[in-house]
DSSP file (Angstrom, degrees, kcal/mol; ACC not computed):
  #  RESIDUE AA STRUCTURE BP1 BP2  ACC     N-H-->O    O-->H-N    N-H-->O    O-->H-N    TCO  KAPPA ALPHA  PHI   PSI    X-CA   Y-CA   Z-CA
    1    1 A X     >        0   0    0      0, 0.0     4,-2.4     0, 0.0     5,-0.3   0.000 360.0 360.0 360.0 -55.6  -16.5  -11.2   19.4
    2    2 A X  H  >  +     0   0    0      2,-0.2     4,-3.3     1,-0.1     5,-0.1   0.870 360.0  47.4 -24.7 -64.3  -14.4   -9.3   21.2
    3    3 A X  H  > S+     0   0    0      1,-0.3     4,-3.1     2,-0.2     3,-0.5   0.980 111.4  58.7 -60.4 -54.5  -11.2  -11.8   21.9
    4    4 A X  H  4 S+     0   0    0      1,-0.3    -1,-0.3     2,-0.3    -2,-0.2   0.892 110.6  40.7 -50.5 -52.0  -11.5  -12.6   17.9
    5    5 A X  H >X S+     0   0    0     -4,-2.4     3,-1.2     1,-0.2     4,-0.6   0.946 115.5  49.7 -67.7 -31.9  -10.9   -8.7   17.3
    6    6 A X  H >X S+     0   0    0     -4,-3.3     3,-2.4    -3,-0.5     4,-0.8   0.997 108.3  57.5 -68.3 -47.9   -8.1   -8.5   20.2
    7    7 A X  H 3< S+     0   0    0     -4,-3.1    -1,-0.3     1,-0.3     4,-0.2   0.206  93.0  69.9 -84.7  26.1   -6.3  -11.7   18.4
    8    8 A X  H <> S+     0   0    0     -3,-1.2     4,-0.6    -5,-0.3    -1,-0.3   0.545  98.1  46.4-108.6  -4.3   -5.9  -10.0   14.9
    9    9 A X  H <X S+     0   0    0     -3,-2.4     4,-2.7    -4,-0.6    -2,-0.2   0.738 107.1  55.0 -95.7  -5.9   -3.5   -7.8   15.9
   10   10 A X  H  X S+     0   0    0     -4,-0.8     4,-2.3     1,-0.2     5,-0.2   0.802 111.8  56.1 -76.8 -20.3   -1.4  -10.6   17.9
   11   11 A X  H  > S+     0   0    0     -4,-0.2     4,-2.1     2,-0.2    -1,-0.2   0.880 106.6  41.4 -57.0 -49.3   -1.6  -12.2   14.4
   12   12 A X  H  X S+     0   0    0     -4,-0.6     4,-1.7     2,-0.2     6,-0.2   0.871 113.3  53.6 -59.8 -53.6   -0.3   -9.7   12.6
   13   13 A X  H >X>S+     0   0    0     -4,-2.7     3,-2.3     2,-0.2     5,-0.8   0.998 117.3  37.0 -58.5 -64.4    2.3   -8.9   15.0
   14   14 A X  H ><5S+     0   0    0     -4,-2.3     3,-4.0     1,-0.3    -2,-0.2   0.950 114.2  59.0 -59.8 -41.9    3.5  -12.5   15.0
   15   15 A X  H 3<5S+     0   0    0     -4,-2.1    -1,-0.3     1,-0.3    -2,-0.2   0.921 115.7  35.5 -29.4 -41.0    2.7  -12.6   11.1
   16   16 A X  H <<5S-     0   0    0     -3,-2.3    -1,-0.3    -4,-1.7    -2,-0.2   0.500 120.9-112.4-106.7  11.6    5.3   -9.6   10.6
   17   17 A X  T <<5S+     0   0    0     -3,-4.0    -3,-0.2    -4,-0.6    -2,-0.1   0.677  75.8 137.0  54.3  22.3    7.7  -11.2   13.7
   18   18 A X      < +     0   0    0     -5,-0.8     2,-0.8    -6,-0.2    -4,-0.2   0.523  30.7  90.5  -0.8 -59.4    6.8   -8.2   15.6
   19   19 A X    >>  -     0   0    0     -6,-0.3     3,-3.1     1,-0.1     4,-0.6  -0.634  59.3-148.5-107.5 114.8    6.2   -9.6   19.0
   20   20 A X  G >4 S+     0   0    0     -2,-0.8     3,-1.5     1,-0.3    -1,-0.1   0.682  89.6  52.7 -47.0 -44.6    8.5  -10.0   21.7
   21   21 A X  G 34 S+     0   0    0      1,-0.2    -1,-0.3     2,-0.1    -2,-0.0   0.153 102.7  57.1 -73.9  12.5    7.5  -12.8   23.6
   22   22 A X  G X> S+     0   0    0     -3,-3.1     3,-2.7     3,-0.1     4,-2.1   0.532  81.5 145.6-113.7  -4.3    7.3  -15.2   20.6
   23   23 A X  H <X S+     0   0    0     -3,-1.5     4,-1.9    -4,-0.6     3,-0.5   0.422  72.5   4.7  10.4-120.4   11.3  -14.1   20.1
   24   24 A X  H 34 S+     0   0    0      1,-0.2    -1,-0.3     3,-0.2    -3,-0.0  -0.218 131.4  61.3 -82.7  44.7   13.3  -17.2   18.7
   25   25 A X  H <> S+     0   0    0     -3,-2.7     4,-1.8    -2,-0.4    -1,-0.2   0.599 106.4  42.3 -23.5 -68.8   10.2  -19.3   18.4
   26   26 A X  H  X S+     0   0    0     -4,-2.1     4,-2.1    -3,-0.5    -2,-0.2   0.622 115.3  45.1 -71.2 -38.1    8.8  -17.4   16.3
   27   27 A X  H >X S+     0   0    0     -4,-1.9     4,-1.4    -5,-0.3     3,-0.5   0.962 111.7  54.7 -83.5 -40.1   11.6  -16.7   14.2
   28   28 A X  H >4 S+     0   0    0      2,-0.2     3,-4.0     1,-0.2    -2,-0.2   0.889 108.3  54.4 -16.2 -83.0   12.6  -20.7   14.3
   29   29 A X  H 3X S+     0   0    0     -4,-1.8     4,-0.6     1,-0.3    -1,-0.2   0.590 108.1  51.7 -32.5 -43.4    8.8  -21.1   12.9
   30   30 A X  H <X S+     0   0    0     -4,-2.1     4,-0.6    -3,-0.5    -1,-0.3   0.658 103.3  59.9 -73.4 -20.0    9.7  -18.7   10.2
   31   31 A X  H << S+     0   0    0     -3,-4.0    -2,-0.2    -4,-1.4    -1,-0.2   0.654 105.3  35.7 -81.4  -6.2   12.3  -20.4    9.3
   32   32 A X  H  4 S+     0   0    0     -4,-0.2    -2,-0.2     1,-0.1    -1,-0.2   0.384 111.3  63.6-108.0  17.8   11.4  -23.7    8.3
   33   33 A X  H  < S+     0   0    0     -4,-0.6    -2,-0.1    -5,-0.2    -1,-0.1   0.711  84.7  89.9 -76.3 -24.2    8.3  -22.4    6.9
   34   34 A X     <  -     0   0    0     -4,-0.6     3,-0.1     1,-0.2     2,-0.1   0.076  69.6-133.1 -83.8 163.3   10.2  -20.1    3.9
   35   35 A X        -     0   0    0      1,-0.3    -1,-0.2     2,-0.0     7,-0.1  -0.090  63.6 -15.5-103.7-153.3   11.0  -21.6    0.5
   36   36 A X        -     0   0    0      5,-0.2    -1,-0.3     1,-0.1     0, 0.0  -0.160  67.2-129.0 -56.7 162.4   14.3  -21.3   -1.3
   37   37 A X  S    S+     0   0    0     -3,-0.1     2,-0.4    18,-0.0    -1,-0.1   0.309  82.9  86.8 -88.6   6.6   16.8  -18.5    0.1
   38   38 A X  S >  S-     0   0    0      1,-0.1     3,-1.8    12,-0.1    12,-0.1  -0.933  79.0-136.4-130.9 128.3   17.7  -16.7   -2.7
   39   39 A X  G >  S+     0   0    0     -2,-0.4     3,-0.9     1,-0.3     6,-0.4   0.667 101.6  74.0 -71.3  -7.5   14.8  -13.6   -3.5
   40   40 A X  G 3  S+     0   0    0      1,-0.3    -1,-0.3     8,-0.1    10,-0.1   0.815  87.8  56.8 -82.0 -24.2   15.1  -14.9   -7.6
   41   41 A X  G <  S+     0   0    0     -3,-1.8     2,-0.6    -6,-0.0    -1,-0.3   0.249  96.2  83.6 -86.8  17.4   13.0  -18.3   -6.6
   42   42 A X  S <  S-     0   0    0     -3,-0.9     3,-0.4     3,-0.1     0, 0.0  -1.000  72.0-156.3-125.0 125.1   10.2  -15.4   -5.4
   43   43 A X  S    S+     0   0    0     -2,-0.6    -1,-0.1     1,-0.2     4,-0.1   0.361  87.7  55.7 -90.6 -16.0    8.2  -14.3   -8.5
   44   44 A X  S    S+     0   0    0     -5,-0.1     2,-0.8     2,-0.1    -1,-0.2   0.578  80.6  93.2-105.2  -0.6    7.3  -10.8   -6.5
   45   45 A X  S    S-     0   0    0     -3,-0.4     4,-0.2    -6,-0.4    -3,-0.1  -0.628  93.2-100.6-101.7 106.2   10.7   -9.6   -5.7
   46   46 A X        -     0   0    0     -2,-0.8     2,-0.3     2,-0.1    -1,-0.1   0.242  45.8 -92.8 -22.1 165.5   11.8   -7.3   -8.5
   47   47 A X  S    S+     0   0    0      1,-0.2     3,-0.1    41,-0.1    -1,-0.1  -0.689 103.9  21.4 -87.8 132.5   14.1   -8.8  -11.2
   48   48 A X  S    S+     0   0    0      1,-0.4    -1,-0.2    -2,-0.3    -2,-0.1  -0.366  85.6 132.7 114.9 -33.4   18.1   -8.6  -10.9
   49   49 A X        +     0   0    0     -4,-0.2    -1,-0.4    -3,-0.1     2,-0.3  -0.085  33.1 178.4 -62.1 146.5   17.9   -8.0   -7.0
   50   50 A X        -     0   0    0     -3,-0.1    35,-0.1    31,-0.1    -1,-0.1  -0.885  18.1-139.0-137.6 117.4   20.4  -10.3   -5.2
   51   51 A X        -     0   0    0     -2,-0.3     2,-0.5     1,-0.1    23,-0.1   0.422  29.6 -94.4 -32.6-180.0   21.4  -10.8   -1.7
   52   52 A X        -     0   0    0      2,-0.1    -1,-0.1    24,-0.1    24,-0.1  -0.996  46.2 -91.0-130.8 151.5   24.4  -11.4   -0.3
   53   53 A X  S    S+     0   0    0     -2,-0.5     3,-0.1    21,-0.1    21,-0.0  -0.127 101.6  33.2 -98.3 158.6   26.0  -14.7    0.4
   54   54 A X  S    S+     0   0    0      1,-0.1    21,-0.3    20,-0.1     2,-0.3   0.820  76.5 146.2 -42.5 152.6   25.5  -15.9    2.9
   55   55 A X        -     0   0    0     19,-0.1     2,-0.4    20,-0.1    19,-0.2  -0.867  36.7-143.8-143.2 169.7   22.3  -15.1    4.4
   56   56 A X  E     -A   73   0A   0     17,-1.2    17,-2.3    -2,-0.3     2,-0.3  -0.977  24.4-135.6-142.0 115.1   19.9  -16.7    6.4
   57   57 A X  E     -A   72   0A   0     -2,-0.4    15,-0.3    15,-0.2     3,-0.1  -0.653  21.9-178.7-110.6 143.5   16.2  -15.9    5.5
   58   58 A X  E     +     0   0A   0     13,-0.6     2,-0.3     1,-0.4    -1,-0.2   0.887  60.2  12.5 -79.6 -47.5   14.2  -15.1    8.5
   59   59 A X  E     +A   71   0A   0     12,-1.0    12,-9.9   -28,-0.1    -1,-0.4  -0.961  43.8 178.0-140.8 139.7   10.7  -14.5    7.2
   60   60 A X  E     +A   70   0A   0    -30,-0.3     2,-0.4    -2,-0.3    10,-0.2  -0.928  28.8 173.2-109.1 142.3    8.9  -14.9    4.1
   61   61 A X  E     -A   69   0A   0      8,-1.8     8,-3.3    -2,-0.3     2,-0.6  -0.955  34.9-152.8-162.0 129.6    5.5  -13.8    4.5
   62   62 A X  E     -A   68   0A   0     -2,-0.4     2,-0.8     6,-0.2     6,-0.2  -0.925  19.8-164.2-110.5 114.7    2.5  -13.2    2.6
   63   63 A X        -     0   0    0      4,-2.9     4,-0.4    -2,-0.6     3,-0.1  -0.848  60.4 -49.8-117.0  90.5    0.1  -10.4    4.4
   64   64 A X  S    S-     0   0    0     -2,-0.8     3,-0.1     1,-0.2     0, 0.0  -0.393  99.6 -49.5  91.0-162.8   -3.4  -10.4    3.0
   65   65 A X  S    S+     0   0    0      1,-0.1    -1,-0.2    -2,-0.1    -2,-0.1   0.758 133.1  53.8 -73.1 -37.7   -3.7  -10.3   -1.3
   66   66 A X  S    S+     0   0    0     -3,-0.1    69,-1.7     1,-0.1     2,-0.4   0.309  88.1  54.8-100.4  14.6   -1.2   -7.2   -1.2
   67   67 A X  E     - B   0 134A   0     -4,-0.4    -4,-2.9    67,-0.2     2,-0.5  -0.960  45.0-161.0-157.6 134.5    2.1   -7.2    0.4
   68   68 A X  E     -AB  62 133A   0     65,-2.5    65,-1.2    -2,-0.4     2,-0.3  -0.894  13.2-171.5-102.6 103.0    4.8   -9.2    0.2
   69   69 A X  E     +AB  61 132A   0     -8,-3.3    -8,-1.8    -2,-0.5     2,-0.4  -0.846   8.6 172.1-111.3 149.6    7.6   -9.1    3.5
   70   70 A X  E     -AB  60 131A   0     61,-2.7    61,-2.3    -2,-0.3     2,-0.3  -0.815   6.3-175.6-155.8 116.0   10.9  -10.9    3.2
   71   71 A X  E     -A   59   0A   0    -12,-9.9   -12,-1.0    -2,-0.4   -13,-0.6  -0.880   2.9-176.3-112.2 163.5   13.5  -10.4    5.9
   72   72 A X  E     -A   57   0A   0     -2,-0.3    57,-1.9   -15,-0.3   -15,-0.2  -0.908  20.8-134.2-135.1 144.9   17.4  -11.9    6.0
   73   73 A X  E     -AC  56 128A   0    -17,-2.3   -17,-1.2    -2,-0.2    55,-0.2  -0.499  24.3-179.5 -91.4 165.8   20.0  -11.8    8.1
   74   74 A X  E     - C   0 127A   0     53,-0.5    53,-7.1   -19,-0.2   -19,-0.1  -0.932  21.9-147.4-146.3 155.7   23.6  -11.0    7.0
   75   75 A X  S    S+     0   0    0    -21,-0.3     2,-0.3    -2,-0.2   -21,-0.1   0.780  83.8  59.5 -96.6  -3.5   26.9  -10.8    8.8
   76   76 A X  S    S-     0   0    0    -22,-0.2    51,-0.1   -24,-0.1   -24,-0.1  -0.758 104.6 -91.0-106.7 144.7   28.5   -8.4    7.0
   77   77 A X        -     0   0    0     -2,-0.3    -2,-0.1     1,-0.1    -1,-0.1  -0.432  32.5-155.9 -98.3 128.1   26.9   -4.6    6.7
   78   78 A X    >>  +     0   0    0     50,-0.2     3,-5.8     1,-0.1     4,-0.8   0.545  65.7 107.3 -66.3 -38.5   24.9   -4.9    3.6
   79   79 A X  T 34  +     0   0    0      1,-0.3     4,-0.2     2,-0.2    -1,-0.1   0.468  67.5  62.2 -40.9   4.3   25.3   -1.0    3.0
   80   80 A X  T 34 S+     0   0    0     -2,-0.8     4,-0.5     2,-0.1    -1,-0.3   0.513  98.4  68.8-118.8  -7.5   27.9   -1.2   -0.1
   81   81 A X  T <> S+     0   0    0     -3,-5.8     4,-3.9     1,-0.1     5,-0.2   0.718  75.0  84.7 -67.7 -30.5   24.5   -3.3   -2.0
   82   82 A X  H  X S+     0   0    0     -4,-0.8     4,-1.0     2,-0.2     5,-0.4   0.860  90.1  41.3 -44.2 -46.5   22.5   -0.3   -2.2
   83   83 A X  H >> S+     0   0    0     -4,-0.2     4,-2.6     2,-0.2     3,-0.5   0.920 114.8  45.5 -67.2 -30.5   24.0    1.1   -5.5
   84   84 A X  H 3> S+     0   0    0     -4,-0.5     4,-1.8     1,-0.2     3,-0.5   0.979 121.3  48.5 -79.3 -52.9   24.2   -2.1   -7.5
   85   85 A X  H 3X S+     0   0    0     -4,-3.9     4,-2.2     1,-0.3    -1,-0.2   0.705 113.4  48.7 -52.0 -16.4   19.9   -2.7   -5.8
   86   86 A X  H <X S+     0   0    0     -4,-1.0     4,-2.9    -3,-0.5     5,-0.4   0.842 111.7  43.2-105.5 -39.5   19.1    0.5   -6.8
   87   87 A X  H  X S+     0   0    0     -4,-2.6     4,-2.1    -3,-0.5    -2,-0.2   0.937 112.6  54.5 -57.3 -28.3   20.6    0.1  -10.5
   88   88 A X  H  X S+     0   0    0     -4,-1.8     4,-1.1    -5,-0.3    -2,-0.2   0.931 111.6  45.8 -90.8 -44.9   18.9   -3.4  -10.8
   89   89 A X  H  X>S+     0   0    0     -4,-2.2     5,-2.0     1,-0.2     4,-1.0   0.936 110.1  52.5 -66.5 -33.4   15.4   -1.7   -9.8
   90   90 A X  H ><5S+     0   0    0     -4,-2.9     3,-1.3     3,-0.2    -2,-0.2   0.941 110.7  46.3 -39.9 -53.5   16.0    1.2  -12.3
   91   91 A X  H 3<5S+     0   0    0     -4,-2.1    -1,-0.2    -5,-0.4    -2,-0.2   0.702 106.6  62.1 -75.5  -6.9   16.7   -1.6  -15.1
   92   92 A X  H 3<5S-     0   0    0     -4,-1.1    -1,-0.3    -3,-0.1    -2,-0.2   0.813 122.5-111.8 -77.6 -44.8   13.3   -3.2  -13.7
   93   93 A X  T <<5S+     0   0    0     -3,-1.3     2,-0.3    -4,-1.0    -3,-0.2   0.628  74.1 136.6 103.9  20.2   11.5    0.1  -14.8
   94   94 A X      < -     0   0    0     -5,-2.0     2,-0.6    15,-0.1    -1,-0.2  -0.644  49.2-130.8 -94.2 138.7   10.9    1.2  -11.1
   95   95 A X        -     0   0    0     13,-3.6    -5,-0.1    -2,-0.3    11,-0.0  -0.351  15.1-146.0 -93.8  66.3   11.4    4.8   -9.7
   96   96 A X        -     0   0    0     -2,-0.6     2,-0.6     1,-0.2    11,-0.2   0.503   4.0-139.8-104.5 158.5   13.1    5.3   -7.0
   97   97 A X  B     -D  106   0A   0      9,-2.9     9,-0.5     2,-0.0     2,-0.2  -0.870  18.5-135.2-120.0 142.3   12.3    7.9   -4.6
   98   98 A X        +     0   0    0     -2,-0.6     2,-0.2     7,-0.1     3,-0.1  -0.568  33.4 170.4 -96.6 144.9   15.5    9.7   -3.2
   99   99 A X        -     0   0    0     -2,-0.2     5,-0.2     5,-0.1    -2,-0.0  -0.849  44.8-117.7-172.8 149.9   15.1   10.1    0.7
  100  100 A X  S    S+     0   0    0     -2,-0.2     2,-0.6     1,-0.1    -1,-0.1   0.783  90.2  96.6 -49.7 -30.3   17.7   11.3    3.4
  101  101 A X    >   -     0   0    0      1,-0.1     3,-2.5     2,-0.1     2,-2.0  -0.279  57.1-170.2 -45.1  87.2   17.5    7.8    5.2
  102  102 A X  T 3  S+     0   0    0     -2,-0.6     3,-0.1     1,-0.3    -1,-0.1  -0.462  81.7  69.6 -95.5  77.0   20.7    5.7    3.7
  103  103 A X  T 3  S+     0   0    0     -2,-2.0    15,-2.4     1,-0.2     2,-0.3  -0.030  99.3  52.3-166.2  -9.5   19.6    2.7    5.2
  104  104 A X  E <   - E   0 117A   0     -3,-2.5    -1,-0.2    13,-0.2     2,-0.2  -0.980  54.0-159.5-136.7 149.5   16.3    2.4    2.7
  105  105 A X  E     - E   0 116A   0     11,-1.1    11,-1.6    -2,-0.3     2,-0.3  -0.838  12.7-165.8-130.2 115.2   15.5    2.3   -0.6
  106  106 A X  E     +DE  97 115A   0     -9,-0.5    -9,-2.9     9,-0.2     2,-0.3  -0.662  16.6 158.5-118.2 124.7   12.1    3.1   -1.7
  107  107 A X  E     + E   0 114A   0      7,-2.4     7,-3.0    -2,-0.3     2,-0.2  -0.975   7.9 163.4-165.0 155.7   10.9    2.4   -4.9
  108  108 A X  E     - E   0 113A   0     -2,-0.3   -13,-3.6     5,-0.3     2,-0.2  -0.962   9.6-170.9-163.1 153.4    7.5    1.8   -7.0
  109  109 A X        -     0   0    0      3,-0.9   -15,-0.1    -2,-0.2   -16,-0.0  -0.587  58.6 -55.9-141.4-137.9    5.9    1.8  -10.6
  110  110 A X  S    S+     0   0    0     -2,-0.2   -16,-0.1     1,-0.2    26,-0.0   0.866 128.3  28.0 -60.0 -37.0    2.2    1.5  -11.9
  111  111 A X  S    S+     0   0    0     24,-0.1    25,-3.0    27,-0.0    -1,-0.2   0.789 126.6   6.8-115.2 -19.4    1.0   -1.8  -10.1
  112  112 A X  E     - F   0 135A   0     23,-0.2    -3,-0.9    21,-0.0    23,-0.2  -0.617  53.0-157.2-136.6-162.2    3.0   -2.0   -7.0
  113  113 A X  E     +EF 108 134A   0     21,-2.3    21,-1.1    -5,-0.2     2,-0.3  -0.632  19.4 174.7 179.3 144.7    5.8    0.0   -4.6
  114  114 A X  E     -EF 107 133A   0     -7,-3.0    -7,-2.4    19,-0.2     2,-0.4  -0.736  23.1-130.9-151.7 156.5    8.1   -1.5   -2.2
  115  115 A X  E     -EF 106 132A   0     17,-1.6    17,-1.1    -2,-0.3     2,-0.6  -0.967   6.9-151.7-128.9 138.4   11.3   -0.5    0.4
  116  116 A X  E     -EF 105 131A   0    -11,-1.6   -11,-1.1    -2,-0.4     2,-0.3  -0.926  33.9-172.8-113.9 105.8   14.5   -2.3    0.4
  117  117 A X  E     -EF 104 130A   0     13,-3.9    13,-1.3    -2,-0.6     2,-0.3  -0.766  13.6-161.4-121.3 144.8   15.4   -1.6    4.3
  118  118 A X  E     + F   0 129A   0    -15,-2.4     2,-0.4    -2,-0.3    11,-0.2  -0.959  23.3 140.1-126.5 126.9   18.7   -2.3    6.6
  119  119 A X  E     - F   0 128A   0      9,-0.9     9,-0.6    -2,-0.3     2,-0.2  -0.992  42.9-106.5-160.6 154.0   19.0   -2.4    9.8
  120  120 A X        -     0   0    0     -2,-0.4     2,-0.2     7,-0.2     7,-0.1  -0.541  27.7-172.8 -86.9 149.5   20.6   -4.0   13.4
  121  121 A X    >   -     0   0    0      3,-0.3     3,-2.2     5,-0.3     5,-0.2  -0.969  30.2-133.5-129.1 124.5   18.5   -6.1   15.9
  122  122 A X  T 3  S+     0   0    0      1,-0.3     3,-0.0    -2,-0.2    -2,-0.0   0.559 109.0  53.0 -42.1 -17.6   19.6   -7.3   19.4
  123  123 A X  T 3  S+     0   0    0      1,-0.1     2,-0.6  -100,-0.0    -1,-0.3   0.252 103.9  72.0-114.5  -0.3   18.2  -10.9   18.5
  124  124 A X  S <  S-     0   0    0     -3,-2.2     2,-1.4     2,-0.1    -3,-0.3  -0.938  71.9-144.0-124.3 132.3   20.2  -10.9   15.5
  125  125 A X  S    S-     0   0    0     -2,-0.6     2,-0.6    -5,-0.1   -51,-0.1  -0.585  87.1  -1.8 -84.4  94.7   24.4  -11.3   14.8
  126  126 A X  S    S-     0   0    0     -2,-1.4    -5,-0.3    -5,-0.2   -51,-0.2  -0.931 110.6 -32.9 138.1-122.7   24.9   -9.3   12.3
  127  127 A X  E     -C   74   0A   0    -53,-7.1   -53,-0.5    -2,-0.6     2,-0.4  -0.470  42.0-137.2-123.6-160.0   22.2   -7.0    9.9
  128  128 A X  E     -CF  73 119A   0     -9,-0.6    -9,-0.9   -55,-0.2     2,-0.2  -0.854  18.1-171.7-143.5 133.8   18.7   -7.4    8.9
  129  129 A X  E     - F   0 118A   0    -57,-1.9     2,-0.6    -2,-0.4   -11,-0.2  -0.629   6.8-177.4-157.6 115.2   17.5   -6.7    5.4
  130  130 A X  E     - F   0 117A   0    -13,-1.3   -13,-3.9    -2,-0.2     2,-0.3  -0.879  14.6-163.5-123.7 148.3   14.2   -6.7    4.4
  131  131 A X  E     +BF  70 116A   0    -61,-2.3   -61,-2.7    -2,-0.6     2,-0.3  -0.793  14.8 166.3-105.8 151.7   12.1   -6.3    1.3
  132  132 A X  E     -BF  69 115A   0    -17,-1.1   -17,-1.6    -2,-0.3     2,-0.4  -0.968   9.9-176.4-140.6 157.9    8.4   -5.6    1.0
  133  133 A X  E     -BF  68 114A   0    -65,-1.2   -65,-2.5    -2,-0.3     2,-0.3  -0.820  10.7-154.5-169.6 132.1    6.6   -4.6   -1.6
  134  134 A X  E     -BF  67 113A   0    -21,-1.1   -21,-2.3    -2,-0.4     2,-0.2  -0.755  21.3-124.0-120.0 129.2    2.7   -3.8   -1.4
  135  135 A X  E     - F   0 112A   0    -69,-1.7     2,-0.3    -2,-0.3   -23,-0.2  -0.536  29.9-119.4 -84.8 153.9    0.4   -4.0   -4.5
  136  136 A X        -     0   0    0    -25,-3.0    -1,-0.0    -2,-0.2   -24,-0.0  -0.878  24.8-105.3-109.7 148.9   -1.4   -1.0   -5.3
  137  137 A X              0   0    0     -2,-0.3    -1,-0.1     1,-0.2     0, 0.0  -0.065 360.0 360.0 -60.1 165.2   -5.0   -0.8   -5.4
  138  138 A X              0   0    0     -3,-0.0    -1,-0.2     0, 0.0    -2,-0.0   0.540 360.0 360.0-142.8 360.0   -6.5   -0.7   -8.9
């Protein structure tokens, strides 16, 4: 009973690409598992957002019934996307929640609420940008 409780958080960690020692395995494994590259062929990802070409999706990931993770790499600093994502979640009907970090954008409405986050990795050339977005209970 034990090992079964110790191996659900190495799941999770590998689940969420988390864990160092599964490094480009892990992330390989995530990549041929993901479905189309473009966040519009994903039915949870708010409407209007778009990436920027070209991108390379690392994980797509479905975590339990409520949360949705999707990371991509880019080579180019993503940071000049933020207004046009933040306008396309506004026109979605989402609120966005102002916060000092200009490297996220956080936003949510009745059923769900999600972060559109950017950031460098050592294991990656270029940026990172992942979305999530978490149903809320109801």
């Amino acid at each position: 009973m034990k090992s079964i409780i110790a191996a659900i958080p190495l799941v999770l960690l590998v689940a969420c690409g988390q864990d160092s020692e599964a490094g480009s395995e892990s992330k390989a494994e995530a990549v041929k598992m993901t479905a189309p590259s473009e966040p519009e062929g994903r039915d949870w990802v708010p409407a209007g957002l778009t990436l920027p070409q070209p991108h390379e999706v690392l994980q797509d990931a479905r975590l339990g019934s409520r949360i949705r993770l999707l990371q991509v790499s880019v080579k180019a600093d993503p940071a000049s996307e933020f207004p046009r994502w933040k306008s396309a979640l506004e026109a979605a009907g989402y609120k966005i929640q102002d916060v000092a970090d200009t490297s996220r954008l956080l936003f949510s409405n009745d059923k769900e609420e999600g972060q559109i986050a950017v950031s460098q990795h050592p294991e990656v050339d270029g940026y990172v940008i992942q979305i999530d977005i978490s149903r809320k209970s109801q």
